[in-house]
PDB file as gemmi writes it, atoms N, CA and C in Angstrom:
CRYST1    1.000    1.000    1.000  90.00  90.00  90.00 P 1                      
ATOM      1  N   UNK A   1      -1.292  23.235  21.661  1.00  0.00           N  
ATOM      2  CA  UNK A   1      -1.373  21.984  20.919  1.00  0.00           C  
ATOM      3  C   UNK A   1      -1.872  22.281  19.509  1.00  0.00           C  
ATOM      4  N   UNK A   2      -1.006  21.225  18.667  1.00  0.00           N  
ATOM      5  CA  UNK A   2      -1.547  21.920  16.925  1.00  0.00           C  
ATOM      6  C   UNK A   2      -1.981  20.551  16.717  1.00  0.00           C  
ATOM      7  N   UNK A   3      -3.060  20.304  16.315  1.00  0.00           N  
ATOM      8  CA  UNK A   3      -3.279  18.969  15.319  1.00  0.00           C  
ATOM      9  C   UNK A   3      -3.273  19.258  13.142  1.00  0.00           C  
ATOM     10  N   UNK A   4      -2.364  18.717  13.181  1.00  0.00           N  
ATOM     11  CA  UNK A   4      -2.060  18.793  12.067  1.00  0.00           C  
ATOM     12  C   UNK A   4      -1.987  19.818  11.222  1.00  0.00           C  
ATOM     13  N   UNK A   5      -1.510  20.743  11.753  1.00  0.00           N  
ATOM     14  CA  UNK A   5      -1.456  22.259  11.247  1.00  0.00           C  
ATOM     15  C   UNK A   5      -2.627  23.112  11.800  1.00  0.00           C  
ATOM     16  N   UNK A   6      -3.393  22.458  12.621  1.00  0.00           N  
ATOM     17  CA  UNK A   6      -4.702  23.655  13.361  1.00  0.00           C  
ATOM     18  C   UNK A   6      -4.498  24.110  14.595  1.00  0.00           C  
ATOM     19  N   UNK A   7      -4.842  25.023  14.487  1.00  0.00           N  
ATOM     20  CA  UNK A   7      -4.608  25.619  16.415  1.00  0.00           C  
ATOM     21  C   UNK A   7      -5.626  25.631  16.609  1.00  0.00           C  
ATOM     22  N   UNK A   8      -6.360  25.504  18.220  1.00  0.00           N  
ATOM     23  CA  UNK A   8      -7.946  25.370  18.369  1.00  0.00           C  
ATOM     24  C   UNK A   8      -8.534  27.078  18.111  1.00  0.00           C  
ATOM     25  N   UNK A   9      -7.426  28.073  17.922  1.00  0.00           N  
ATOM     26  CA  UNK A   9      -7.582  29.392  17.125  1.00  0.00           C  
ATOM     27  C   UNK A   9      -8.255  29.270  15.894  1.00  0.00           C  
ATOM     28  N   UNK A  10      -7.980  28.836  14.998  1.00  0.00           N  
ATOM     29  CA  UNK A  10      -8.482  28.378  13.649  1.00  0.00           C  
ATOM     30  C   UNK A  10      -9.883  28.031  13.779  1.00  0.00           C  
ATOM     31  N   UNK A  11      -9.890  27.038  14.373  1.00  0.00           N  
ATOM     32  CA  UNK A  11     -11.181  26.000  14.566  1.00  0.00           C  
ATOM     33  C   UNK A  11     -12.719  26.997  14.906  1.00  0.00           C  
ATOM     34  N   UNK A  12     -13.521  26.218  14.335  1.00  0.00           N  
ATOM     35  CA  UNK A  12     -14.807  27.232  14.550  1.00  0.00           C  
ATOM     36  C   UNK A  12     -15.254  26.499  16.009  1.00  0.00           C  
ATOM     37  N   UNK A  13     -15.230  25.412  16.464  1.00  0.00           N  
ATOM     38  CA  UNK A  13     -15.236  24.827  17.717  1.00  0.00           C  
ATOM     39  C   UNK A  13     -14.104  23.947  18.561  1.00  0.00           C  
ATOM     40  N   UNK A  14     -14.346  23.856  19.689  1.00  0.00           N  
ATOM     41  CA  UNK A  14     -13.816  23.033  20.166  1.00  0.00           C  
ATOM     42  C   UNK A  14     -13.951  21.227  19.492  1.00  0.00           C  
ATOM     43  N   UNK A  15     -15.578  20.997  19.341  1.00  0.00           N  
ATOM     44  CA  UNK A  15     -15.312  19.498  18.708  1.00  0.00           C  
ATOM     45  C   UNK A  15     -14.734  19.618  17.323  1.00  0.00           C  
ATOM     46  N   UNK A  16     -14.782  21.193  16.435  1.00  0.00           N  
ATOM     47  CA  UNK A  16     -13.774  20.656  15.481  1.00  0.00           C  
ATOM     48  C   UNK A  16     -12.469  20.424  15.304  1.00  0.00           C  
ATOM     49  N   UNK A  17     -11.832  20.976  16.340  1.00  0.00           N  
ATOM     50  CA  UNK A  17     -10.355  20.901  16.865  1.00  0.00           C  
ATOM     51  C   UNK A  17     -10.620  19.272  17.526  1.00  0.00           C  
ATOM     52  N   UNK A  18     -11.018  18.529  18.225  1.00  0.00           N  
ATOM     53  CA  UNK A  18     -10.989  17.356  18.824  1.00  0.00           C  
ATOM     54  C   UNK A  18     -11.320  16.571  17.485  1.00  0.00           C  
ATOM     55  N   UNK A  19     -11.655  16.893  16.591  1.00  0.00           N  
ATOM     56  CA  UNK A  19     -12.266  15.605  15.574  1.00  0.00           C  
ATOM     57  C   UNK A  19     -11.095  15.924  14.783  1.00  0.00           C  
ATOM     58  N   UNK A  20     -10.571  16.982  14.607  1.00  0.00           N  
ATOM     59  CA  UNK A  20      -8.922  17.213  13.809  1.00  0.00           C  
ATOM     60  C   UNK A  20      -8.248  16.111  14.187  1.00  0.00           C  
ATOM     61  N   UNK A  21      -8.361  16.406  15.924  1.00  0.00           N  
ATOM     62  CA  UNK A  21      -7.018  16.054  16.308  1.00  0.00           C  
ATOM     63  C   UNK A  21      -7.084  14.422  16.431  1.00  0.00           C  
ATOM     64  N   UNK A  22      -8.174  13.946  16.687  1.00  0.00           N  
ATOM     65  CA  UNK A  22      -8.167  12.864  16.787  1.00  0.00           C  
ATOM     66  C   UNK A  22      -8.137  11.626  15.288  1.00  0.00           C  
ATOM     67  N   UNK A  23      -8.585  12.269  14.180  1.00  0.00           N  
ATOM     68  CA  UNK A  23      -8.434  11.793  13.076  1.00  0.00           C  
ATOM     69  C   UNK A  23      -6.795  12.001  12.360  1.00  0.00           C  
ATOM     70  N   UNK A  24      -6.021  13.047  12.981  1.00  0.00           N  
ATOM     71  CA  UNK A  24      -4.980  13.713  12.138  1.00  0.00           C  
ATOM     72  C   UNK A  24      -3.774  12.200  11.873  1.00  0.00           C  
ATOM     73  N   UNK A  25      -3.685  11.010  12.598  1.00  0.00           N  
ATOM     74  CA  UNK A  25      -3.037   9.966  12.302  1.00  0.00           C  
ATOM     75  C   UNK A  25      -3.923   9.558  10.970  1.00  0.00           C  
ATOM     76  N   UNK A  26      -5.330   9.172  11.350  1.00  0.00           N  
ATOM     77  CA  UNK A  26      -5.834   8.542   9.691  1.00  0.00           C  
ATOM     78  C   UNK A  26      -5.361   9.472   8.831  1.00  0.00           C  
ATOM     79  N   UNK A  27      -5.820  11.016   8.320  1.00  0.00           N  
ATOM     80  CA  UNK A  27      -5.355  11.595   7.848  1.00  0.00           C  
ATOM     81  C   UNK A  27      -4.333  11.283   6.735  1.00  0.00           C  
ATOM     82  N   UNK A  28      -2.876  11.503   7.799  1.00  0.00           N  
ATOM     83  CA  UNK A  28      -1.600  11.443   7.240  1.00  0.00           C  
ATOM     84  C   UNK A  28      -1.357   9.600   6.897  1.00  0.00           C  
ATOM     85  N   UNK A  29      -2.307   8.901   7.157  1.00  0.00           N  
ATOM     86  CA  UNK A  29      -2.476   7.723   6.546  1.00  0.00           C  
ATOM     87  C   UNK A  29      -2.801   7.489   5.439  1.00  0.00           C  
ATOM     88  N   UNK A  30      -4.101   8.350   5.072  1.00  0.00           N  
ATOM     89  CA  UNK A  30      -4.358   8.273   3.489  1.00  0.00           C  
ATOM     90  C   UNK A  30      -3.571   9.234   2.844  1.00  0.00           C  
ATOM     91  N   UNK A  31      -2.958  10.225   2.939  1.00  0.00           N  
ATOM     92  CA  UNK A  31      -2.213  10.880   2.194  1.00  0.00           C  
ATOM     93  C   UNK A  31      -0.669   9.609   1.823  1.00  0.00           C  
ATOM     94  N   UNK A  32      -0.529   9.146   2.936  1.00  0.00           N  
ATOM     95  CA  UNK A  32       0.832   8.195   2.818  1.00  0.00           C  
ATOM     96  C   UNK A  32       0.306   7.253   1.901  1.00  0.00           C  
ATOM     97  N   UNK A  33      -0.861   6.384   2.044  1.00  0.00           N  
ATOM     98  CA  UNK A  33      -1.575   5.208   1.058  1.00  0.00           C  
ATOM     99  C   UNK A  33      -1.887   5.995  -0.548  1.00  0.00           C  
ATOM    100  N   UNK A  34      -2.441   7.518  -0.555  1.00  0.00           N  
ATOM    101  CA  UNK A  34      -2.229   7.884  -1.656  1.00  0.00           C  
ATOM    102  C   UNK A  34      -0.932   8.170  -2.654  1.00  0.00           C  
ATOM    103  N   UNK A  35       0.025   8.217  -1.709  1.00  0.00           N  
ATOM    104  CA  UNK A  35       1.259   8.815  -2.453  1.00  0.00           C  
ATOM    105  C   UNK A  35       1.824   7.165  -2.688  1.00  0.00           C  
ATOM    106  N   UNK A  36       1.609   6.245  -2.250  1.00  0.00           N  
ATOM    107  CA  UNK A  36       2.490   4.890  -2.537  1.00  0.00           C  
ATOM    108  C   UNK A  36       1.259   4.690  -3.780  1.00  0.00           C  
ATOM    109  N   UNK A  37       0.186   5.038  -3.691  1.00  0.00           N  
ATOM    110  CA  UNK A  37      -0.240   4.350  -5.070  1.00  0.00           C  
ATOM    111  C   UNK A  37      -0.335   5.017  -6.381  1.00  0.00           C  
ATOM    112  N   UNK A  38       0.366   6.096  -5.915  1.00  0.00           N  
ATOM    113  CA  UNK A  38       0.854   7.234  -7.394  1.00  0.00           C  
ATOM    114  C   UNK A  38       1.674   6.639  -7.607  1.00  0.00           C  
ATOM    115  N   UNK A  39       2.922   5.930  -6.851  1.00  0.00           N  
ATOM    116  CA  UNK A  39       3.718   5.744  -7.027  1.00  0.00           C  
ATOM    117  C   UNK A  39       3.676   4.419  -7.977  1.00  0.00           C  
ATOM    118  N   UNK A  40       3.093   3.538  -7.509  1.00  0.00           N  
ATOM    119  CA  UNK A  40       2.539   1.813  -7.700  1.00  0.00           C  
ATOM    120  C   UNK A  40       2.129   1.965  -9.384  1.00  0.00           C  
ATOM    121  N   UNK A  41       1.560   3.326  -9.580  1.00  0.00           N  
ATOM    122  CA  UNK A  41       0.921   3.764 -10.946  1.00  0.00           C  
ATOM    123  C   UNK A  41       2.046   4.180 -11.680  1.00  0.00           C  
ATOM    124  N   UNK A  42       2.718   5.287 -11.241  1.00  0.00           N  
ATOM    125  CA  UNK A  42       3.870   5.560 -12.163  1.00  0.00           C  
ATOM    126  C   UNK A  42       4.638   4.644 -12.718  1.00  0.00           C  
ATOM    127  N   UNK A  43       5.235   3.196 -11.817  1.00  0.00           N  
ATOM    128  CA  UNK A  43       6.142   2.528 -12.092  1.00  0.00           C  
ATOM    129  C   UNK A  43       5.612   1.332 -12.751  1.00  0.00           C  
ATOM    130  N   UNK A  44       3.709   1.138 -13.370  1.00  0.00           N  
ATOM    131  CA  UNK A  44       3.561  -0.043 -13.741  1.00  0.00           C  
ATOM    132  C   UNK A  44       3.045   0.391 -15.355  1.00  0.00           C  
ATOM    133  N   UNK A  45       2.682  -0.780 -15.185  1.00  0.00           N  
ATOM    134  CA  UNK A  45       2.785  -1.061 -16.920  1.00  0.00           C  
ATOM    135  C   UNK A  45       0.907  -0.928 -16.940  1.00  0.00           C  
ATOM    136  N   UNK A  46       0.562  -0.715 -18.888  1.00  0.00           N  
ATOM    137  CA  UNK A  46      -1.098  -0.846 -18.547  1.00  0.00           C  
ATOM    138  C   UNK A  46      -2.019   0.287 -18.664  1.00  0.00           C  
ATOM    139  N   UNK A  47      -2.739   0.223 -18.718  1.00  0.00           N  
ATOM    140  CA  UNK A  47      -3.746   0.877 -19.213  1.00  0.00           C  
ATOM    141  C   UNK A  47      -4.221   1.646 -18.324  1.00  0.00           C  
ATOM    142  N   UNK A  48      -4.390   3.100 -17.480  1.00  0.00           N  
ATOM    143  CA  UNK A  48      -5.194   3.308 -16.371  1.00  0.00           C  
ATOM    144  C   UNK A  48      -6.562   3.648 -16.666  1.00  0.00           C  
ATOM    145  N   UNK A  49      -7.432   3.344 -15.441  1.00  0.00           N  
ATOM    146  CA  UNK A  49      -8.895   3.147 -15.845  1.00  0.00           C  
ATOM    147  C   UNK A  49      -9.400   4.796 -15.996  1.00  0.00           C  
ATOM    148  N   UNK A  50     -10.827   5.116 -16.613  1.00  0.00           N  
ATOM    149  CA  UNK A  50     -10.860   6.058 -16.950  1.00  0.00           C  
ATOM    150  C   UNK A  50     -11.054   7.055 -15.349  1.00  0.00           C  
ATOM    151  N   UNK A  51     -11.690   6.019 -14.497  1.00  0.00           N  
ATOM    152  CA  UNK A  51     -11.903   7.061 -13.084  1.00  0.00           C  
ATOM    153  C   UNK A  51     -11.054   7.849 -12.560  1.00  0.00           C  
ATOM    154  N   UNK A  52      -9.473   7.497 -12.950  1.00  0.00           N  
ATOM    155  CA  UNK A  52      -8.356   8.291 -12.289  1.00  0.00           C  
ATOM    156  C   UNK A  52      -8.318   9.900 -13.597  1.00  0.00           C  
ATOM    157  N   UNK A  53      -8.817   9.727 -14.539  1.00  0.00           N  
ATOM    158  CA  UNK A  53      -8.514  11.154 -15.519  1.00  0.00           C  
ATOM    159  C   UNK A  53      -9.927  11.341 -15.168  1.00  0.00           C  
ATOM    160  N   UNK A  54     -11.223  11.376 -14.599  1.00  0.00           N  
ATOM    161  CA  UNK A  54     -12.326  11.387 -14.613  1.00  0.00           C  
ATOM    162  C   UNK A  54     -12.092  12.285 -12.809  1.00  0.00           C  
ATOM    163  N   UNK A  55     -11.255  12.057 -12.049  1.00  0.00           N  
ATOM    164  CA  UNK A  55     -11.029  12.541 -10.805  1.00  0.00           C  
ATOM    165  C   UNK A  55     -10.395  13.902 -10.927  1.00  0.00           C  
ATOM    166  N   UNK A  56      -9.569  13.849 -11.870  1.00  0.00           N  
ATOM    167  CA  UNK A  56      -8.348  15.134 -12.134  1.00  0.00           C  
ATOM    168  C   UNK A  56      -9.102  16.440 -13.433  1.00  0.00           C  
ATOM    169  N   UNK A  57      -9.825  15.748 -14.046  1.00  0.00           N  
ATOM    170  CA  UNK A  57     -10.097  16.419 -14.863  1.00  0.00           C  
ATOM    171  C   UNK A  57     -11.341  17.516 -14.872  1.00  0.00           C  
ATOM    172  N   UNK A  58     -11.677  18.511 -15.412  1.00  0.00           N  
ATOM    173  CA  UNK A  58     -12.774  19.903 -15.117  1.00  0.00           C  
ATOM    174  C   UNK A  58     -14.305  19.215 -15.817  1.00  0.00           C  
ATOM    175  N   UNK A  59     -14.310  18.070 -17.022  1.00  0.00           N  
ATOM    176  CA  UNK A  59     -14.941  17.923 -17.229  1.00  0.00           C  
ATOM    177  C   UNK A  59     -14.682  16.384 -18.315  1.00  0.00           C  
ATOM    178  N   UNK A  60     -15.830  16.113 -18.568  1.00  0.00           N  
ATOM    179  CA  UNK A  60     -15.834  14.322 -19.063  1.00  0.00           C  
ATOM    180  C   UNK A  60     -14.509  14.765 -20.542  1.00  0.00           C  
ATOM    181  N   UNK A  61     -15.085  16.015 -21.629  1.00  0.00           N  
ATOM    182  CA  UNK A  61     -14.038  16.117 -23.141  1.00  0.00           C  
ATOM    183  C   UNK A  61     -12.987  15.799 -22.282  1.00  0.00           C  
ATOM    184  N   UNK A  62     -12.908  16.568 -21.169  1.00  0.00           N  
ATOM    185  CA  UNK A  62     -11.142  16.778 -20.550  1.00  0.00           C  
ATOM    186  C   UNK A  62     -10.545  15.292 -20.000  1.00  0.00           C  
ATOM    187  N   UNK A  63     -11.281  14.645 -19.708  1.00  0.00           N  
ATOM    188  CA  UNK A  63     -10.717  13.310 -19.001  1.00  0.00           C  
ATOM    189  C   UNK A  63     -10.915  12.346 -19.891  1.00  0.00           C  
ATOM    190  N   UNK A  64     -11.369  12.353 -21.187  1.00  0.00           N  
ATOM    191  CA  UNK A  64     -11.259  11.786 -22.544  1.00  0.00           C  
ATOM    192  C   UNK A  64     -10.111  11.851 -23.169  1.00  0.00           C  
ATOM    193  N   UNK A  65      -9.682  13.432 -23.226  1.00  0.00           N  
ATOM    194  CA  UNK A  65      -8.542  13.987 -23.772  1.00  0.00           C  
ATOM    195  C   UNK A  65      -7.343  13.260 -23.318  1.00  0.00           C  
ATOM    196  N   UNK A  66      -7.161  13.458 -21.742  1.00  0.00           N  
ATOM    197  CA  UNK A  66      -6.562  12.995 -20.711  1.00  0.00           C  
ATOM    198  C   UNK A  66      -6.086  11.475 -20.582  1.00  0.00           C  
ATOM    199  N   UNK A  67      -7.168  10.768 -20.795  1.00  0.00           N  
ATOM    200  CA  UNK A  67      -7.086   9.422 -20.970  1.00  0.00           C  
ATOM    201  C   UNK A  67      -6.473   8.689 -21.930  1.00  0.00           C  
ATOM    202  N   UNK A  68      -6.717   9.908 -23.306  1.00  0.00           N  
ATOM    203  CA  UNK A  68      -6.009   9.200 -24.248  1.00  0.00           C  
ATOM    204  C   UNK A  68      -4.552   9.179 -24.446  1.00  0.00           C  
ATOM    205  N   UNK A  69      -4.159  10.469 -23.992  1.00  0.00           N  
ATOM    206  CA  UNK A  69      -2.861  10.953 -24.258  1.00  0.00           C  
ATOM    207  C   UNK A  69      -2.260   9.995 -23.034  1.00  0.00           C  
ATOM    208  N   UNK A  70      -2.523   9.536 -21.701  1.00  0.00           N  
ATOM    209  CA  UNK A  70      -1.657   9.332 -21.014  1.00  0.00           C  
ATOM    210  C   UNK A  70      -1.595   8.032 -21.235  1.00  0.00           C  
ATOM    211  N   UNK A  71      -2.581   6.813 -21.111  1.00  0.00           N  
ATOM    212  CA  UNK A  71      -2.807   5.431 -22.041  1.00  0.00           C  
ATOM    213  C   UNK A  71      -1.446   5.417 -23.064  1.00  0.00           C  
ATOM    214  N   UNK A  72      -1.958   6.197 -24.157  1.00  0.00           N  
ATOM    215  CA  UNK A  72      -1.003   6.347 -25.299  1.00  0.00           C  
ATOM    216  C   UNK A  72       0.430   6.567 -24.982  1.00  0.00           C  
ATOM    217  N   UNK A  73       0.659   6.942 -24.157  1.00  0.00           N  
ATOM    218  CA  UNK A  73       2.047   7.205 -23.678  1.00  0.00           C  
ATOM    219  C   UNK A  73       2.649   5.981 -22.754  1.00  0.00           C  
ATOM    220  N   UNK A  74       1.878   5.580 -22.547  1.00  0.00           N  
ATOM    221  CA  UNK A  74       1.783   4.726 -21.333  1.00  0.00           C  
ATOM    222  C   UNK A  74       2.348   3.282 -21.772  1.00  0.00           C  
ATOM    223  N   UNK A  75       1.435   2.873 -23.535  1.00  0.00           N  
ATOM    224  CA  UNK A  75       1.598   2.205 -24.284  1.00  0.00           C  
ATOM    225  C   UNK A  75       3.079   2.198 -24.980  1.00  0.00           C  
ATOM    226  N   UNK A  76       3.352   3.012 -25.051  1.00  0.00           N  
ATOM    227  CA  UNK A  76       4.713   3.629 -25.891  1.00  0.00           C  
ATOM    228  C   UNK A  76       5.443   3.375 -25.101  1.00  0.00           C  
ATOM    229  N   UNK A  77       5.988   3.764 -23.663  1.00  0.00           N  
ATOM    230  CA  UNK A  77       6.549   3.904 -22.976  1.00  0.00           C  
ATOM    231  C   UNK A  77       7.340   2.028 -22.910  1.00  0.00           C  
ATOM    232  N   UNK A  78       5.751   1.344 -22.634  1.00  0.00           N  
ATOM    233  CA  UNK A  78       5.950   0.106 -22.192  1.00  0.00           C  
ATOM    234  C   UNK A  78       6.596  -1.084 -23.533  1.00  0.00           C  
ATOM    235  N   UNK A  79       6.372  -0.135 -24.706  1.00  0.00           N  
ATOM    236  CA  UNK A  79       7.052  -1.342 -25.467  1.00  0.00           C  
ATOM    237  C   UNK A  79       8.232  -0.782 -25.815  1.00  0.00           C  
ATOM    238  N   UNK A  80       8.684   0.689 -25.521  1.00  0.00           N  
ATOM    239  CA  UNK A  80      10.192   0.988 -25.452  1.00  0.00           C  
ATOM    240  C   UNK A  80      10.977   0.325 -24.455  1.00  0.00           C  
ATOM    241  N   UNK A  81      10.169  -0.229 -23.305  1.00  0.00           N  
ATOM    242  CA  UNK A  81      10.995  -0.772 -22.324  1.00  0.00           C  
ATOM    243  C   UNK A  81      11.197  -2.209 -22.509  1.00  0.00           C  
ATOM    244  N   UNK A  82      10.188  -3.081 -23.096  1.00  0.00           N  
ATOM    245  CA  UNK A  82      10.456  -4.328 -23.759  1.00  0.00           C  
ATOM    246  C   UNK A  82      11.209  -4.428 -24.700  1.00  0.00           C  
ATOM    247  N   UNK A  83      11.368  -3.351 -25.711  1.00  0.00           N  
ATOM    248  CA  UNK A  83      12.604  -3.473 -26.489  1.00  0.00           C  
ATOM    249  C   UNK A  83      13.584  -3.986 -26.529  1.00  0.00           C  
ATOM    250  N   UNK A  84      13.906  -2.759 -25.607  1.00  0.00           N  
ATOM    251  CA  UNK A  84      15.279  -2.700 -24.444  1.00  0.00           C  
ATOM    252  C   UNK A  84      15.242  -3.846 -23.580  1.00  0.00           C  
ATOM    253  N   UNK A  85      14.651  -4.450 -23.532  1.00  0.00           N  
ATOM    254  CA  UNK A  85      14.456  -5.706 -22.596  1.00  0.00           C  
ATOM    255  C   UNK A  85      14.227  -5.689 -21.136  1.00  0.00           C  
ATOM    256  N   UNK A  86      13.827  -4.113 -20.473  1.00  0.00           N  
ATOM    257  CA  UNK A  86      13.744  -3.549 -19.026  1.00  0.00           C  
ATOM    258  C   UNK A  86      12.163  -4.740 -18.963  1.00  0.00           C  
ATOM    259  N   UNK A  87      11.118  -4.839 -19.455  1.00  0.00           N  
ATOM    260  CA  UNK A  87      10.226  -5.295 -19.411  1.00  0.00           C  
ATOM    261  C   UNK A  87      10.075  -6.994 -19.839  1.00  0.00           C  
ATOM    262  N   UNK A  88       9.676  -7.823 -19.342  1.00  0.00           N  
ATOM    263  CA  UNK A  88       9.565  -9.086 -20.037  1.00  0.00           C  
ATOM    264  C   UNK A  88       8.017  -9.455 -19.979  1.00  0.00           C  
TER     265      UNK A  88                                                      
END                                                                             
């Protein structure tokens, strides 16, 4: 039996193989809830808050940096699409 890629080989115990296996549905739940809200992000319009470049980034300059450039793009993006009239 593998829970989610572990064999109870891997595992330093038996309850860590049972707490794998028994969590491995939540798991692949938040990975599924994370990937729909990358998604929810990619396709909207707006400003993202600073906590998401503050998560990705090595340090605060870097998620400053980060923040600005993608905002800024973000901004651009959204009134090229109102232009064009994709946006109302």
């Amino acid at each position: 039996m593998i829970a989610d890629g572990y064999s109870p080989s891997e595992c330093d115990s038996y309850e860590e193989f049972v707490g794998i296996s028994l969590n491995s549905n939540k798991m692949n739940l938040r990975r599924a809830y994370y990937a729909a809200l990358a998604i929810q992000v990619a396709n909207g319009t707006g400003e993202l808050d600073y906590e998401w470049f503050a998560a990705v980034a090595d340090d605060e300059d870097a998620a400053d940096d980060l923040a600005f450039k993608v905002n800024a793009d973000r901004q651009t993006a959204e009134l090229r699409a109102k232009r064009r009239g994709n946006i109302h």
